[in-house]
N, C-alpha and C positions, 0 to 999 in steps of 0.2 A: 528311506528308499525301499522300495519294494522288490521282490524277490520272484523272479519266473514264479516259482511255484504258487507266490500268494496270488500273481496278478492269475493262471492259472486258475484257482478255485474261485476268485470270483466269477471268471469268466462260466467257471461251472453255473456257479449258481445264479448267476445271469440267467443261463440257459434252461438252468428247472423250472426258474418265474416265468417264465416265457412259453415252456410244457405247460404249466401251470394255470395260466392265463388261457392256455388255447384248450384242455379242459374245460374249464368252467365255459367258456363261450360255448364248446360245444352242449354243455346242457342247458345253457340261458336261450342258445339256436332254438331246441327243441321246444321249450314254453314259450317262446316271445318273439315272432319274428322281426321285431326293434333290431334283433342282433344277428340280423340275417347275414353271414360269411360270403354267400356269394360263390364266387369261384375259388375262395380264401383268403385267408389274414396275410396281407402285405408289411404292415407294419404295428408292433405295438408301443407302447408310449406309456410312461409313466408324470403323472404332473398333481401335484398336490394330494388332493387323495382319490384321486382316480385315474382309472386305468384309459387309454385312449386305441382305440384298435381302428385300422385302417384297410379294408377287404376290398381286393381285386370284382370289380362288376364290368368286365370288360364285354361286348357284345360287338357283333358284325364289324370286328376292324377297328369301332373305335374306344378310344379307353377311356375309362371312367372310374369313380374308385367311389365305395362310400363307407361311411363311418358311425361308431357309438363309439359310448362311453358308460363307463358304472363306476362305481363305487369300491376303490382298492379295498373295503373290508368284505365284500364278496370271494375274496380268495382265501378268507380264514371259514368259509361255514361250510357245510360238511354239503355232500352234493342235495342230500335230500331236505335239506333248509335252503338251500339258494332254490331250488325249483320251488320252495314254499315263498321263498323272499321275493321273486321273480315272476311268479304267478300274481301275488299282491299286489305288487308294480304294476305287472301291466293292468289288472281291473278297476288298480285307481285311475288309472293313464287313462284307462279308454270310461271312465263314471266321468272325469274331468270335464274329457274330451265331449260326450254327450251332452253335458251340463253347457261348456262353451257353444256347441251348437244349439240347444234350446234357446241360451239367449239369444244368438244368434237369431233364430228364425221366429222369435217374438219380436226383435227391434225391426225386424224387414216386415211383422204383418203389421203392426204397429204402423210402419210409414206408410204401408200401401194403404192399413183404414185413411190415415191422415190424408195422403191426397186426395183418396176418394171422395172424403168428407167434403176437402176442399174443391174439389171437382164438382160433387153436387149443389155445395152453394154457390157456386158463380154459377150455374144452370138458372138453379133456382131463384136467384135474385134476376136473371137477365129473362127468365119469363115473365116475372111479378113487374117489372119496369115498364 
């Protein structure tokens, strides 16, 4: 059975991980708007090994809320490695993200050759007939 006192310092240290957590977000804020707070963190969330945070995006009345997530070992690296960790994230994210678009708008010019091709030879065979 537990003792005021022990349930007490958890409760502390509940609350330093929770400091701790809104920290690092605010330096992950600064490099990476992924982790954009908004009007603030509503809730955070711990689940496997990462961390889940919940930010207040409320506008004109109505409420909305939105969300990320990282990586619980983000809170062991010192600030000026998470901004190096953080930075690399996002340049891969957005090389990805590029990459998926190219393909993208090669399968689309890709299709538009194709119908055109197809377009051209029905023309073509319904002149020749």
């Amino acid at each position: 059975m537990e003792t005021l006192e022990q349930i007490n310092e958890v409760i502390k240290n509940y609350n330093d991980l929770q400091a701790l957590v809104e920290e690092k977000v605010a330096i992950l804020e600064i490099i990476d708007n992924k982790y954009n707070t908004a009007k603030g963190i509503e809730e955070i969330k711990f689940e496997d090994d990462n961390v889940y945070v919940t930010c207040d995006n409320t506008c004109m009345g109505c409420y909305d809320s939105l969300s990320f997530s990282f990586p619980l070992v983000y809170l062991t690296l010192s600030d000026e490695k998470l901004k190096e960790v953080a930075k690399a994230d996002m340049l891969n994210r957005i090389e990805k993200q590029r990459i998926e678009n190219e393909q993208k708008d090669l399968k689309e010019k890709q299709k538009t050759e194709e119908y055109e091709k197809e377009q051209y030879l029905k023309l073509k065979a319904k002149f020749e007939s």
